[in-house]
Structures are given as structure tokens and as C-alpha cells.
N, C-alpha and C positions, 0 to 999 in steps of 0.2 A: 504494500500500500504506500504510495506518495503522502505524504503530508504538505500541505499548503503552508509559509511560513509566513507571518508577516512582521517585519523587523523595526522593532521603536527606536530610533536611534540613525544618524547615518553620518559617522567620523570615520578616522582611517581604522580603526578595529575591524568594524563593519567592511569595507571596500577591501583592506588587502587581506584578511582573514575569512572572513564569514562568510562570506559570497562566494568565493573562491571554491569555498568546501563544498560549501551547498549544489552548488554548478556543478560541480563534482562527484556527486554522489547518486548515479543513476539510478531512477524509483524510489529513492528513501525522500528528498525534500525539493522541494519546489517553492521559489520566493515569488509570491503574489502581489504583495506590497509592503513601504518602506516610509518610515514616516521620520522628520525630522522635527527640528526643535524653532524652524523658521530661519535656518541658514540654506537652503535652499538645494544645498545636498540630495536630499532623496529623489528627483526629480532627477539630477543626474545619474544615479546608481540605478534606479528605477526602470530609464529607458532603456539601456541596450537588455536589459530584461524581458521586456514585456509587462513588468509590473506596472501594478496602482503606488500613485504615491500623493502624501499627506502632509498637514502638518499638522502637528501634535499629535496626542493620542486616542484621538475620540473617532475618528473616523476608521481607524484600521483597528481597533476593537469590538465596534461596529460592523464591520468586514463577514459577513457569514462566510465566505471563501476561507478566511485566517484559518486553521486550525491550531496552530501554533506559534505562540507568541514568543520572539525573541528581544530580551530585554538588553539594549546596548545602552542605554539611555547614562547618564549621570549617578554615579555612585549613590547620593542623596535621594534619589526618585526611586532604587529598585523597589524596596518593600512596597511600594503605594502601585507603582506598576504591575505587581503578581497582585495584587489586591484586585486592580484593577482587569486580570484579565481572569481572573477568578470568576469574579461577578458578571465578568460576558460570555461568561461559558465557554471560555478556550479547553479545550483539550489535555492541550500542555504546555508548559513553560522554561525557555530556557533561559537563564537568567546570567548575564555578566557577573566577576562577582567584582564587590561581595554581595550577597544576597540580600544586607542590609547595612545602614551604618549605627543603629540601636538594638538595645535587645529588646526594646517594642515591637518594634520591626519588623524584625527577624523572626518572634515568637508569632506575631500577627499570619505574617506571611506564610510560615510554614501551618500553623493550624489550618488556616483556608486550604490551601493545597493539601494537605489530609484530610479536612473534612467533605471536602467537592471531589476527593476523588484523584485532583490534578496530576500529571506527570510531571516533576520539576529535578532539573540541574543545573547546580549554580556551576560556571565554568571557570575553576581552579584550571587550568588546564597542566602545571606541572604534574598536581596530584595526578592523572593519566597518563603520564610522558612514561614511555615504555621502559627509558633508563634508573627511574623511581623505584619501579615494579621489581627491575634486576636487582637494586640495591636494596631494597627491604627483603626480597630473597636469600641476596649473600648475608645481612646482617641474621638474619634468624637461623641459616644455615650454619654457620658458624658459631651462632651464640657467645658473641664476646659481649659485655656490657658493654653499654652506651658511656659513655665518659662527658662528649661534650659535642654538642653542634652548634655551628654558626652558618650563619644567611653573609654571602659579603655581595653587595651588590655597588661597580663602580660606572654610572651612567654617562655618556653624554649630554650636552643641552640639548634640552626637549621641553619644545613650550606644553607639551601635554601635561609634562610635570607639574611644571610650572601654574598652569592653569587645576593641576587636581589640588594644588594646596588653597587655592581660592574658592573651591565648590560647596557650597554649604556653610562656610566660616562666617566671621562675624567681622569678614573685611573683605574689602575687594580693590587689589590692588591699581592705581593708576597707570592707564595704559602699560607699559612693560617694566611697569617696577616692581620689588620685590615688597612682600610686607613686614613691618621693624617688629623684629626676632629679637628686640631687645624688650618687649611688653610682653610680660612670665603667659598672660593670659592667649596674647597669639601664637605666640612660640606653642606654649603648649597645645591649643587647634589645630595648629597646623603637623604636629609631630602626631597626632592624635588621626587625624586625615591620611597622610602618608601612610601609619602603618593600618589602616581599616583601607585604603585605596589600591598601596602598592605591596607592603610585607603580605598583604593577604595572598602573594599567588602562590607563598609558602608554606602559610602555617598551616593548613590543611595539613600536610606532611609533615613538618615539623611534630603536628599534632600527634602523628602516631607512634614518635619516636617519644614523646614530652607529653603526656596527655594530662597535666596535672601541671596548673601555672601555680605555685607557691608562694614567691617574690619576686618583685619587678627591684633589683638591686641599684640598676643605677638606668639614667634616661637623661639622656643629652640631645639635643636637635644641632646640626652640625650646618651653619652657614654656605655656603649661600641656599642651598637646600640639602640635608640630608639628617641622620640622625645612627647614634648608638643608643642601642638598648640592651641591656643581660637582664635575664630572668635567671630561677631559679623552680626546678622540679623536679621533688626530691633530691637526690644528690648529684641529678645532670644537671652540668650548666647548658644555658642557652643564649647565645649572642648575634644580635641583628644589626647589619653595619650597612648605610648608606652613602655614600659618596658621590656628587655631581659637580663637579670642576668647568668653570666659567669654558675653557677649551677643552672638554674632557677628551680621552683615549677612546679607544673600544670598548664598546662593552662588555662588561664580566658581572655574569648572575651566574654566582656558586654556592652550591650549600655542601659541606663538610659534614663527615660523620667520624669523630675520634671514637675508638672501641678498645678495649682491653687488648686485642686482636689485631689491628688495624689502623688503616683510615680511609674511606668512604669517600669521594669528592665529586659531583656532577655539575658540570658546568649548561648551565642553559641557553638557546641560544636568546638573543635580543628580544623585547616582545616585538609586537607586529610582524614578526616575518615568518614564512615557513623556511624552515632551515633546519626538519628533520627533528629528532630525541635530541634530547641531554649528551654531551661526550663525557661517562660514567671512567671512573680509574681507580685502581686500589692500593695501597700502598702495605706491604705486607713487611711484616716485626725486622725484616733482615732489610728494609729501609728500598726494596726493589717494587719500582709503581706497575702495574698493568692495565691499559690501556681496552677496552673495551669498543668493537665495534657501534657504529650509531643507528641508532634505526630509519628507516627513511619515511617513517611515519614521524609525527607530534605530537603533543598532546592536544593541541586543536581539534586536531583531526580526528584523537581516540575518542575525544568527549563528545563529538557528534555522532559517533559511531555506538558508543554507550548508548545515547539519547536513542536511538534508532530501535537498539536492540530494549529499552526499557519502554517503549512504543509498542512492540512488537509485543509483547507481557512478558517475555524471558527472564527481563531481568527488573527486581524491583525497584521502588524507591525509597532511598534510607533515609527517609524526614528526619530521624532522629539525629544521627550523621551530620546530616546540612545544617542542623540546628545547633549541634553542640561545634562545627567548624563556627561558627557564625558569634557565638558565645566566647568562644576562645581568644579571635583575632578581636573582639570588641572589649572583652575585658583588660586583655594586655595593651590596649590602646588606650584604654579609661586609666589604666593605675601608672603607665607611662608619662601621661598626661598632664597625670595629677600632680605627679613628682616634679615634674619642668613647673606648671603654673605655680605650685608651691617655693620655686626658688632651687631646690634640694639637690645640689649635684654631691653624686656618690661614685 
């Protein structure tokens, strides 16, 4: 069966990710129409489609063609969006993450979608990245304890970024300026935003390594955008390092896994592009790395493929899962937060 999709949202997520797949995936989905926010986008994406396109969300929720709504929209609108396509009796929903930026939200959103019935995936798309999958494999295979993991993520400038530290907050930068990280209370929104916007395409995973936040030890927002955070769970540490440099290098999204045994390392590649799995490597006690084939799949691509197959009824939906991901990356966002607004560097 084809599913009809129609997509709220239309940035470069959308254009060089989402559509790509969709076009891609003969009989599983088909885009109908594409609604934007009144920058006039989805008109463009739309035609060489054949789709319908909107603006805002009232008319492609509307849509009896839609059967499935994909939420690309602004971090701050998803929960109201599954709300939203709940109550128009969509099908299913896949939801950019995070799924929410509260735990209102979040608990809102997913109860509708369990109580209606809904199909929903929030798209972590590491959590699917096949090199994750190997890596939680070797780590359980081996059973060495987990000792410590860190996120190091070093971006170049990207007004996306730039623009997710202003969505929702309680400032809005002048034209291309930055907002003063010297006021405890924006520092702290804006380190709060980051890690609910961007550490979340981690902590899913993290989560199953760390599923237990205990202490948020020390939280720093790191100029001109970035931020150090360690937690603490049970006796793993946990450390999230962001870094964005006015001329920055290439980019490097890694997460490390120290083990009794070992060490763990998967390098992701950039968001927005497809460029295949994680390049996975292991570093064994006599100090020799082994390098690990890539797969020529992504995780974008396994997460629409999931969504297919939980369509299909084979595989179900873990509401409780999405909710306790959603719970995790907001809380360690809240007590991160807390500690920059408070002043408190540790």
C-alpha cells in the first residue's frame, strides 16, 4: 500500500533529505502536498512533484488525500502539530525530533497518539544508523562496563544554528546578531534550546547506554554558540561538547564509548546530507583501532523504512520509548539550564 504524505514544513531538511527518500521508495510513500510557514518554499518543492501546496497548517490537515502527516515544522510547534493531526484523523505521524520541547508536550502528544490509535516516529535518525546497531552489538557482546561517553560535536557556521537558538526564546536576535550570553537568563534558553534542538539527535542512544540522569555536574554555554555539559549516571560519566568556530573546519559528530574492554567511536556524517552510516572503529586494550566498513544506507533512510514496516503492522509503536526519549533530553536540558541561569559554573 502507498501512503499519501503530506509534509508541514518546507527548509533544507525537507528538500535535501525527505523528499529524496520518499521519491525513493517505490509503493511505500507518495508526497501529495507540502505546506510552509509563508516563505514560499513549498510551492517550489511542490511542483516538480505534482503536489498540492499551502501555507500553514490548516489546509493540508484538511487534505483527505494526506494520510500521513510529516512534521518538519519548528522544534516549538511539534507537540501542537501531532495534536493537530490527531484530531484530523491522520493515520500516522512522523514527527522531526524532538517530539516536543516540554514535558507537556511531549506527554500530550504521545497520549493522543495512543489513545487514537496513531502510528508515530519521532526521527532521531542516529538512533537507526546501522553503525549504532553494530556498536550496541559489540558492546553487549563483549560485556565490558561502560566507563564513560561523550557527544563531541565540532560544526561549521550555519545560520540554521544560528536561527534554532532564537526559536521559541524570549529574544530575537537583530538581523545577524548574536544574542548577549552575558544575561545568566539567555544564556541559559539558549543552552536549554541547543541541547532539546541539537544534543537530541543523540540522547536517544546515549539513553540506552545512560538511562538514568542523576546529576547535571557542571553546564557551560560556550560563545559564540556552543556548550559543555557532564552529567552523571550512576557511576558513568557523561559528556556533551559543542563547538562552532566563526571559520569553522569540517564537520565532526562523534560519540565515544570508553568500556572496561575498549573504546567505541562512531563518527556521523554532517546533518542534511546523505553520506551513508556512521564510520564505526574500535580501539582494543593493546591500543590497535579497527576500522569498520560503512553502510550505504543512513539513518534517514532506516527511519522511513521502520515507519513503513510499523504501517505495515509488523512492527509496533513504542509510545512509551518516544516518551521516556523525550523526558530525558528535556530534563537534562531543564537542570543544565538551571545551573547556567543560576550563575553556577562547576
Amino acid at each position: 500500500m502507498a501512503w499519501n504524505v503530506g509534509v508541514l514544513g518546507a527548509g533544507p531538511g525537507v528538500s535535501a533529505l525527505h523528499l529524496p527518500i520518499l521519491g525513493g521508495m517505490p509503493g511505500g510513500f507518495r508526497v501529495v502536498h507540502i505546506a510552509d510557514g509563508g516563505s514560499g518554499r513549498a510551492q517550489e518543492l511542490a511542483g516538480p512533484l505534482g503536489a498540492r501546496w499551502s501555507k500553514g497548517e490548516e489546509q493540508l490537515l484538511g487534505d483527505p488525500d494526506v494520510d500521513l502527516v510529516a512534521i518538519c515544522s519548528p522544534p516549538d510547534r511539534h507537540a501542537g502539530h501531532i495534536l493537530a493531526a490527531v484530531n484530523a484523523g491522520k493515520k500516522a505521524v512522523f514527527c522531526e525530533k524532538p517530539l516536543a520541547t516540554s514535558t507537556a508536550g511531549a506527554e500530550a502528544a504521545i497520549e493522543a497518539c495512543r489513545q487514537a490509535g496513531t502510528v508515530l516516529l519521532v526521527g532521531t535518525n542516529h538512533l537507526y544508523d546501522a553503525a549504532w546497531g553494530n556498536a550496541k552489538h559489540h558492546l553487549v557482546v563483549l560485556e565490558g562496563k561502560v566507563l564513560t561517553v561523550s557527544l563531541t560535536l565540532a560544526l561549521p557556521p550555519n545560520d540554521r544554528y544560528h536561527r534554532l537558538v532564537s526559536e521559541g526564546g524570549p529574544f530575537q536576535p537583530a538581523g545577524r546578531g548574536r544574542p548577549d550570553l552575558s544575561d545568566p537568563a539567555v544564556a541559559a534558553d539558549v543552552l536549554r534550546q541547543l541541547l532539546v534542538g541539537l544534543a537530541v539527535h543523540d540522547l536517544p542512544a546515549v539513553r540506552d547506554l545512560a538511562p538514568v540522569l542523576d546529576e547535571v555536574v557542571y553546564a557551560r554555554l560556550v560563545p559564540p554558540i556552543g556548550y559543555a555539559v557532564g552529567y552523571r549516571a550512576g557511576d558513568l560519566l557523561v559528556q556533551l561538547c559543542l563547538t562552532m568556530l566563526p571559520e569553522g573546519p569540517d564537520a565532526l559528530w562523534r560519540l565515544a564509548v570508553a568500556t572496561t574492554h575498549d573504546r567505541v567511536e562512531l563518527d556521523f556524517p554532517p546533518a542534511f546530507v546523505h553520506a551513508g552510516s556512521a564510520l564505526s572503529r574500535v580501539r582494543s586494550p593493546d591500543g590497535r583501532w579497527t576500522e569498520f566498513a560503512r553502510d550505504a544506507e543512513d539513518g534517514y533512510l532506516a527511519q522511513w523504512r521502520l515507519l513503513a514496516a510499523m504501517l505495515d503492522g509488523g512492527t509496533p509503536v513504542e509510545y512509551d520509548e518516544l516518551l521516556a526519549d523525550a523526558h530525558y533530553a528535556i530534563n537534562l536540558a531543564e537542570a543544565a539550564a538551571a545551573l547556567v541561569a543560576e550563575g553556577v559554573l562547576r
